[in-house]
C-alpha positions, 0 to 999 in steps of 0.5 A: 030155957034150952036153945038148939043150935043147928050147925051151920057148915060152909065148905068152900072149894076153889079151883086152883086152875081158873079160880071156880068156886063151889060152895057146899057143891053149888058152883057159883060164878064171881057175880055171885049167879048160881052156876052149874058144872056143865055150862062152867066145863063147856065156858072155862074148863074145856078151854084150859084143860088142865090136870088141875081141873076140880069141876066134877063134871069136866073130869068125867069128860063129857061132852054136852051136845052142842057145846055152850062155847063164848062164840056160840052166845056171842052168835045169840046176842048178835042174832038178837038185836039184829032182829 
């Protein structure tokens, strides 16, 4: 009896400036979270401007409305629990 295989393909890409990872495309954050190109481009991209930058997103040079910054969620998380 036959078996078919089905080929399973896994092509990782690294950053070389910050060390961001996608895996077939997804970006994925070092917990292992699903991330997404425009969050990682406005957090991390967007603060080290670098030529080196492989976010697809952050080389198109957008601007994503109201930035997501670090301030911005540290803003909502003490917001938050001053309710």
């Amino acid at each position: 009896m036959d078996k078919e295989f089905t080929e399973l393909n896994l092509e990782r890409k690294e950053c070389p400036k910050c060390g961001a990872v996608w895996l077939n495309g997804q970006h994925i954050w070092n917990t292992g979270v699903i991330g997404d190109n425009k969050t990682l481009s406005n957090l991390v991209c967007g603060l080290v401007e670098s030529p080196e930058c492989i976010n697809p997103e952050h080389i198109k040079g957008h601007i994503y409305g109201e930035k997501d910054t670090w301030e911005k969620r540290s803003r909502f998380i003490d917001q938050s629990f001053t309710k």
